[in-house]
PAPASE-147204 format. One line per 8 residues: number of its first residue (from 0); their letters; for each residue x, y, z of N, C-alpha, C, O. Coordinates in steps of 0.001 Angstrom, whole numbers. Example, Ala and Ser with C-alpha at 12.3 -4.5 7.8 and 13.67 -1.06 7.14 Angstrom:
BEGIN
0> AS> 13190/-5690/7800/12300/-4500/7800/13200/-3300/7800/14236/-3319/8465 | 12850/-2250/7080/13670/-1060/7140/12900/30/7870/13409/1138/8039
This chain:
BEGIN
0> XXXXXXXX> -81230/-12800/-167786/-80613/-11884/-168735/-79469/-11185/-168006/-79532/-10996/-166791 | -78599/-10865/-168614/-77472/-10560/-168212/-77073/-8831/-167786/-76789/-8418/-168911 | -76936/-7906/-167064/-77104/-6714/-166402/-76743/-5714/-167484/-77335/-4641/-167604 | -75522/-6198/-168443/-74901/-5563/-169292/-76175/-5551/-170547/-76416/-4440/-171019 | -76980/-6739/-171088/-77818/-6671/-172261/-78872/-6124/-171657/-79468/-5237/-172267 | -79237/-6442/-170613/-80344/-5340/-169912/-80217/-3946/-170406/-80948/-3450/-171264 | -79282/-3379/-169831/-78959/-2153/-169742/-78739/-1779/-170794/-78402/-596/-170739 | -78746/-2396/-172399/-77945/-2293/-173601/-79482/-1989/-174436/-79716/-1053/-175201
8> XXXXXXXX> -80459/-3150/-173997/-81834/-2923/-174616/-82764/-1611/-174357/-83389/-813/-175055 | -82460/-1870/-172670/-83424/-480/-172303/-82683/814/-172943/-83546/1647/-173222 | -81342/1282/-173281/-80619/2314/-173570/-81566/2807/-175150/-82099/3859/-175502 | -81391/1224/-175890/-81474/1426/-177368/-83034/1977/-177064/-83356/3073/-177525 | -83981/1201/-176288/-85496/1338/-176372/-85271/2955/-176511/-85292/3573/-177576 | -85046/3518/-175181/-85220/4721/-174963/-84504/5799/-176276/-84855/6973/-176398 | -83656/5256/-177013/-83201/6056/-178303/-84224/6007/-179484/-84590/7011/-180094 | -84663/4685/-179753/-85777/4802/-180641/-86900/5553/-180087/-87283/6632/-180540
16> XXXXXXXX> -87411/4944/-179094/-88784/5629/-178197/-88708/7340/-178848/-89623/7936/-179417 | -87444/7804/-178572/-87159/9306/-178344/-87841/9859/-179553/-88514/10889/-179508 | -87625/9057/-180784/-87682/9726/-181888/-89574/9866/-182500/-90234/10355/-183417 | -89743/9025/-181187/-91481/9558/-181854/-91935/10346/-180857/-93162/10379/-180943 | -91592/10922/-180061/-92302/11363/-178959/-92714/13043/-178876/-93529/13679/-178207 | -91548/13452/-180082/-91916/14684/-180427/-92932/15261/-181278/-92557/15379/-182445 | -94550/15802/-180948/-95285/16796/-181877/-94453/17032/-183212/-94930/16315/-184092 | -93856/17449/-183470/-93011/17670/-184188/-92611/16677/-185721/-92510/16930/-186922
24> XXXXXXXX> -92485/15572/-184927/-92460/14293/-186024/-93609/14183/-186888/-93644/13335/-187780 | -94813/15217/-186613/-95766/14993/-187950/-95537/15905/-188584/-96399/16020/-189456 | -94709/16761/-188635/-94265/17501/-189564/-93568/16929/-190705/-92461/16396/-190787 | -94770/17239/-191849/-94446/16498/-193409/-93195/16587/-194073/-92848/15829/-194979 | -92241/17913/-193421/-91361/18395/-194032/-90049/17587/-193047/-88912/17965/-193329 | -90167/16581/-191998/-89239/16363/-191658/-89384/14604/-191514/-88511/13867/-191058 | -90230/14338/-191842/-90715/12495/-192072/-89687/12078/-192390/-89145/11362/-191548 | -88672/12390/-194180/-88016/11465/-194618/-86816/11270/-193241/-86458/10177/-192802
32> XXXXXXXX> -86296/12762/-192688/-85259/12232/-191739/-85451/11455/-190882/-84634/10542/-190765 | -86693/11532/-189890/-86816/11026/-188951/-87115/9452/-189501/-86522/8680/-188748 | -87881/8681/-190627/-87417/7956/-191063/-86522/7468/-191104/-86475/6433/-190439 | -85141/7905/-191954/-84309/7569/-191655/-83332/7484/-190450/-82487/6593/-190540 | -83306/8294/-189293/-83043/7694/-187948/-83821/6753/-187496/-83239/6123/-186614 | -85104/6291/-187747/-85778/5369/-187539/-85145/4333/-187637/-84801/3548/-186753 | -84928/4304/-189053/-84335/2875/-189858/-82859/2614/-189685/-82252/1698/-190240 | -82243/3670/-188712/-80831/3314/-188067/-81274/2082/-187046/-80297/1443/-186657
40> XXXXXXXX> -82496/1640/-186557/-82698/1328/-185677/-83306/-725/-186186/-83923/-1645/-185650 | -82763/-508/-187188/-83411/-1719/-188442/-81651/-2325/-188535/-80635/-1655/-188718 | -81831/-4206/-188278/-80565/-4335/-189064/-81028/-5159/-189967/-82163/-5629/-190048 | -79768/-5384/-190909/-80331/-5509/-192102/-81028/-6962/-192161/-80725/-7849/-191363 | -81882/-7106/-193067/-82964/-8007/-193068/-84350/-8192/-192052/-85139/-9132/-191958 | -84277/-6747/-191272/-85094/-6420/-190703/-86778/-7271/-190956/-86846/-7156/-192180 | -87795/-7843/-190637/-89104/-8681/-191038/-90060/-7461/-189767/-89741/-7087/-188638 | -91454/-7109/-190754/-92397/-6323/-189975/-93141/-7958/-190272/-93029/-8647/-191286
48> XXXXXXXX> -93829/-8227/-189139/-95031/-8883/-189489/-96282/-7868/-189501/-96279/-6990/-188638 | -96847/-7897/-189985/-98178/-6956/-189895/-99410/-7919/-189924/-99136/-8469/-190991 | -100490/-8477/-189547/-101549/-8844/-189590/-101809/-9742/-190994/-102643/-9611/-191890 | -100661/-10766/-190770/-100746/-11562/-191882/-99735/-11566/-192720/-99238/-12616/-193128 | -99275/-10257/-193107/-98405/-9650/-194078/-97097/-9676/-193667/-96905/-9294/-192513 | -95934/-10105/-194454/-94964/-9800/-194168/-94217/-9626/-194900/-93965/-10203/-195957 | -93462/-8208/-194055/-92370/-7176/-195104/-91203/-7287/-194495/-91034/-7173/-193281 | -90212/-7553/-195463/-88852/-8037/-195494/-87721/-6895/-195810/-87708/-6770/-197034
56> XXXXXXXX> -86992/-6219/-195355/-85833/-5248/-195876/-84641/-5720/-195166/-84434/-5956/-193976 | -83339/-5854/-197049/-82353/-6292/-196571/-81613/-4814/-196055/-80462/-5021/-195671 | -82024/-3412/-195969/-81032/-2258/-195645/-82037/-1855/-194851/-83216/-2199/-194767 | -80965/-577/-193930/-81951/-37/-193344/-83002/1007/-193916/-84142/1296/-193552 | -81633/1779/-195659/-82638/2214/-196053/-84123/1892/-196799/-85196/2496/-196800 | -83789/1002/-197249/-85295/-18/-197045/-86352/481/-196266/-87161/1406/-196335 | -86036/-575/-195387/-86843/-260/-194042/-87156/1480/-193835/-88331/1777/-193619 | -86292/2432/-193888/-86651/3556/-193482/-87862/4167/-194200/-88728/4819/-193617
64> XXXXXXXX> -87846/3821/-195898/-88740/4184/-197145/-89822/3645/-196665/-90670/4410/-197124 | -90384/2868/-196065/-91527/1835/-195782/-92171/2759/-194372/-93387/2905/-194249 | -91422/3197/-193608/-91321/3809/-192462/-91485/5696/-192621/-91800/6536/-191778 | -91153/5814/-193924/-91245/7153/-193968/-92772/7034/-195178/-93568/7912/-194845 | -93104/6524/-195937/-94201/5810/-196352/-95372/5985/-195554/-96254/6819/-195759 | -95324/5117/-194597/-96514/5091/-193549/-96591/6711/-192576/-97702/7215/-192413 | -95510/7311/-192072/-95491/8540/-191924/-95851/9515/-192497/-96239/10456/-191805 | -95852/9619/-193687/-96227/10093/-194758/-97860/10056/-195119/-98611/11011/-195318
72> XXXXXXXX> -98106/8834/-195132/-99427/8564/-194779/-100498/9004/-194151/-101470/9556/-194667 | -100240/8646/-192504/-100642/9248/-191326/-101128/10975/-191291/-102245/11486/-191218 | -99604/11638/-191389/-99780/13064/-191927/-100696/13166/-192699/-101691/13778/-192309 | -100675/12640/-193963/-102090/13096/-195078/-103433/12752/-194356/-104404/13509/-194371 | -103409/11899/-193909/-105078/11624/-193222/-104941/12404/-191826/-105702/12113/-190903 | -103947/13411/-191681/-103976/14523/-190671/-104370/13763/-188978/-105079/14140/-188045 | -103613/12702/-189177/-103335/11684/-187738/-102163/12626/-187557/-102342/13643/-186887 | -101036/12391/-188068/-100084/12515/-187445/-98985/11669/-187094/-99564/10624/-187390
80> XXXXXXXX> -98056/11349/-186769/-97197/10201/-186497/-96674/10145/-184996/-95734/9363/-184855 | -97108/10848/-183776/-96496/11256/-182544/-96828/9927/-181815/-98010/9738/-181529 | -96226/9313/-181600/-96151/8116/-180404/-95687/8423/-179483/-94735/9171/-179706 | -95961/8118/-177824/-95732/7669/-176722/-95158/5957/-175945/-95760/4897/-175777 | -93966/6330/-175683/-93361/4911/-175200/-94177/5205/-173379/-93881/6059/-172542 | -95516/3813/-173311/-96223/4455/-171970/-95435/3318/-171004/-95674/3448/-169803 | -94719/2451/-171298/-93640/1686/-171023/-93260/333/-171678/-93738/-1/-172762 | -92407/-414/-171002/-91600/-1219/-171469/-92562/-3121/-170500/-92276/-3734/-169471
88> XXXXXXXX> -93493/-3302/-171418/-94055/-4255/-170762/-93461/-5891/-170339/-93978/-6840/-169749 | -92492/-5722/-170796/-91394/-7306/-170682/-90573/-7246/-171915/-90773/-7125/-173124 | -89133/-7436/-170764/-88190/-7847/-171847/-87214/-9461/-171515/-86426/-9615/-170582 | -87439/-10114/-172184/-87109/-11571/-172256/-85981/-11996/-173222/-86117/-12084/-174442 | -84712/-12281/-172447/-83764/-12900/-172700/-84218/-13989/-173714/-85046/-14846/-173406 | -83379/-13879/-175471/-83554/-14909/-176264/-82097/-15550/-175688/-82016/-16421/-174822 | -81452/-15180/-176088/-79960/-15607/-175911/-78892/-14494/-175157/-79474/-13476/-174784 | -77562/-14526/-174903/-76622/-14197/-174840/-76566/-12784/-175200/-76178/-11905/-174430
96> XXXXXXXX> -77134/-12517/-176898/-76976/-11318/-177369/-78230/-11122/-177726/-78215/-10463/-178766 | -79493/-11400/-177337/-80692/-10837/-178013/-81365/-11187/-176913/-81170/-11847/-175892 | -82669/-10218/-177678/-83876/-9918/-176464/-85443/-10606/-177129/-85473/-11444/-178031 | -86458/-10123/-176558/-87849/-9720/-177231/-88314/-8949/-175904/-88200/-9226/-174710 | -88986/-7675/-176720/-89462/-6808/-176133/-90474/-6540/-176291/-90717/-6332/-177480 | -91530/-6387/-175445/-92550/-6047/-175601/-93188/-4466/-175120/-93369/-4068/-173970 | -93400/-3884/-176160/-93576/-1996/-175823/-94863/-1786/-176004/-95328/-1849/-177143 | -95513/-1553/-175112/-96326/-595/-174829/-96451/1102/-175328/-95885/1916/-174599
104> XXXXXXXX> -97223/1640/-176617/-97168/2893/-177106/-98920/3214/-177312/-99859/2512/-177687 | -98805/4543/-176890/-99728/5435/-177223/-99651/6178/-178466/-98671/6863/-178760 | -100753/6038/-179251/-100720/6900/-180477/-101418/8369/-179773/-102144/8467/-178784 | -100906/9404/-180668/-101420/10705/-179943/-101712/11794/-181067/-101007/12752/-181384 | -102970/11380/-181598/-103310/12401/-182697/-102816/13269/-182759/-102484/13691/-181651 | -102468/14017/-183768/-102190/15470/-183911/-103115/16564/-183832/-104270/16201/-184056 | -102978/17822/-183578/-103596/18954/-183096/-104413/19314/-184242/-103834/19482/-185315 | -105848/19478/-184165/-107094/19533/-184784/-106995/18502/-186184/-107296/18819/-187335
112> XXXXXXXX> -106503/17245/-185725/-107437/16220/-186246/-108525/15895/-185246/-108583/15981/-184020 | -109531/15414/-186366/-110762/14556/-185745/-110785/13869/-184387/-111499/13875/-183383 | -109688/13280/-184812/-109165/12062/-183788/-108654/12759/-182236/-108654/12149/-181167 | -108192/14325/-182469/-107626/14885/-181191/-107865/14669/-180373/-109068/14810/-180150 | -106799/14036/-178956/-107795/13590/-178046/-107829/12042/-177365/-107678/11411/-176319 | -108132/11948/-178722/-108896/10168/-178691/-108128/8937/-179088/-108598/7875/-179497 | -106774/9282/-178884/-105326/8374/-179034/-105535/6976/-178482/-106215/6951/-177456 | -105289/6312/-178739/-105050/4368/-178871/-104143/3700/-178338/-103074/3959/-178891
120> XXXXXXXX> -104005/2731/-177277/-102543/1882/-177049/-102800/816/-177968/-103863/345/-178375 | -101603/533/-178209/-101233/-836/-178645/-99670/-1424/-178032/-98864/-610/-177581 | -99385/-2771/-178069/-98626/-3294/-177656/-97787/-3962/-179076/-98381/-4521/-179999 | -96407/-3777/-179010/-95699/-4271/-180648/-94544/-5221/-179913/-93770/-4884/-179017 | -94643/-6249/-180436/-93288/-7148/-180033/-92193/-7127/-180611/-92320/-7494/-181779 | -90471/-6690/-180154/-89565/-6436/-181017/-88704/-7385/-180769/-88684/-7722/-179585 | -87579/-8249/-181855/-86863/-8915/-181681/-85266/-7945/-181180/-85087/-7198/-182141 | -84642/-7799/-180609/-83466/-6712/-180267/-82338/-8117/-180634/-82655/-9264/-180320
128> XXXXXXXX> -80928/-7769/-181379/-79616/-8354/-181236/-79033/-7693/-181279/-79184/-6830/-182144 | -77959/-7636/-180379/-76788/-6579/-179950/-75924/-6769/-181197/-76143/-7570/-182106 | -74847/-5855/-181091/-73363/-5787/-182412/-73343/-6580/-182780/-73698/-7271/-181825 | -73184/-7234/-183568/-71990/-8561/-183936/-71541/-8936/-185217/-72525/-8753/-185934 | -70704/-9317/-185850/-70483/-9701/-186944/-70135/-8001/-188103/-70494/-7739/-189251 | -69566/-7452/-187402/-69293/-5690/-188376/-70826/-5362/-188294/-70985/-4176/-188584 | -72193/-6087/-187958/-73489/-5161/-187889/-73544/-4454/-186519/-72931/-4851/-185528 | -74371/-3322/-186564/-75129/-2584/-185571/-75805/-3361/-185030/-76298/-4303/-185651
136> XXXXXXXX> -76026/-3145/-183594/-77344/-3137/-182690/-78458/-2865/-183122/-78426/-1798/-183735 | -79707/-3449/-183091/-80998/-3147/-183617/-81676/-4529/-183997/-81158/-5645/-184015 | -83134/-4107/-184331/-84285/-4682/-184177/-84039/-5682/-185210/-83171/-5428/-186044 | -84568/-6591/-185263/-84856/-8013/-186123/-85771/-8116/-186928/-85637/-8123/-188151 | -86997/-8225/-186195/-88484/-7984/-186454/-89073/-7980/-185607/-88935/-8605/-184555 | -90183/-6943/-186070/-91253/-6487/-185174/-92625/-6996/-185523/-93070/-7013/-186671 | -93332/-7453/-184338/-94898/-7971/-184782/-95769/-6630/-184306/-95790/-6133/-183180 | -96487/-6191/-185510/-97246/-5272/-185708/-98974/-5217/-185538/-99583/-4150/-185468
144> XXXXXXXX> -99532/-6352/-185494/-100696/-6316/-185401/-101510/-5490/-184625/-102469/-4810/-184991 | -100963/-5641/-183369/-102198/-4911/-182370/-101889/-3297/-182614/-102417/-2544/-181796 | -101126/-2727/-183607/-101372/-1342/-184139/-101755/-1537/-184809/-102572/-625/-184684 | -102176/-2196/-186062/-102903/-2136/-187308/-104296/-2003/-186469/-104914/-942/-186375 | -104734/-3331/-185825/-106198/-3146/-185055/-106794/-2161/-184416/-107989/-1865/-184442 | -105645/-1496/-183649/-106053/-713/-182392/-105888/929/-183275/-105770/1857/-182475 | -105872/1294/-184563/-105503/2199/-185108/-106921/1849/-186452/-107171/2523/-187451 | -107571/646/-185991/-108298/502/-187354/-109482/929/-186563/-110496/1550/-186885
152> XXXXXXXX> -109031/371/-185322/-111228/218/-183759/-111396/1913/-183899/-112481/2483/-184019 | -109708/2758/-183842/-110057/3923/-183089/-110711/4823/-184651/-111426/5799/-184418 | -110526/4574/-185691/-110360/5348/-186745/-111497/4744/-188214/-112081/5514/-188976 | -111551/3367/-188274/-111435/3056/-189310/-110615/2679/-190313/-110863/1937/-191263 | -109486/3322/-189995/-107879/3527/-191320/-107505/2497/-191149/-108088/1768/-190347 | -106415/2077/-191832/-105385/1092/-191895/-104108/1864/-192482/-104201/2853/-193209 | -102762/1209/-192022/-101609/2381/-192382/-100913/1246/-193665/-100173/1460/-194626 | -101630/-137/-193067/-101020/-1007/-193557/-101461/-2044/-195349/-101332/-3155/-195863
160> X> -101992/-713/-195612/-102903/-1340/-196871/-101963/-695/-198087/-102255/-896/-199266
């Protein structure tokens, strides 16, 4: 991989990463935004695989509604939405201008849920392609499973139903 897309993936990781890392982000009253900076992070035709399922958005605002949805969610069953980037477990050159990344995140209940405490890793695989063509930088698709699981062992829930 090339020093420049290196340095281009880890930059973006650490911009998305940023946006869950704050307590703060389970605050019901600020989901739709952070959503939508989320879904800055979506290009268009973005694919979640989820555990079988797969969701398709040609915008980012798409993607962000789906994203502020499940946030939305979380909050009501008083989880919370606060993730931890606990690192960056491999990133593998597809081509020239794209990656796959593999992230390592901690879920981190929110303060007097049930769950406080008793937070979950999971590992999510992201497709990354740099600029091109008048689009933004950002994700492709992401494989979601081992959060659906590792959020179903710790809880019971599913975000993805």
């Amino acid at each position: 991989m090339s020093r420049e897309l290196s340095k281009e993936v880890e930059t973006f990781i650490s911009a998305y990463s940023d946006l869950f890392t704050s307590p703060s982000c389970s605050d019901s009253e600020l989901c739709a935004e952070i959503a939508r900076n989320v879904g800055r992070h979506y290009r268009p035709g973005v694919t979640f695989f989820t555990g079988g399922k797969i969701s398709r958005f040609e915008t980012q605002d798409e993607a962000a509604k789906l994203i502020e949805t499940e946030m939305r969610m979380n909050v009501t069953l008083k989880l919370g939405t606060h993730l931890k980037l606990l690192h960056i477990k491999k990133i593998e050159s597809y081509s020239s201008n794209s990656a796959l990344c593999w992230l390592e995140w901690q879920f981190v209940p929110q303060k007097g849920s049930e769950y406080e405490g008793r937070g979950w890793k999971f590992t999510n695989v992201y497709g990354y392609r740099a600029a091109s063509e008048g689009l933004v930088a950002g994700w492709e698709f992401v494989l979601r499973d081992e959060e659906v699981e590792s959020m179903f062992a710790a809880t019971g829930m599913r975000f993805d139903d």
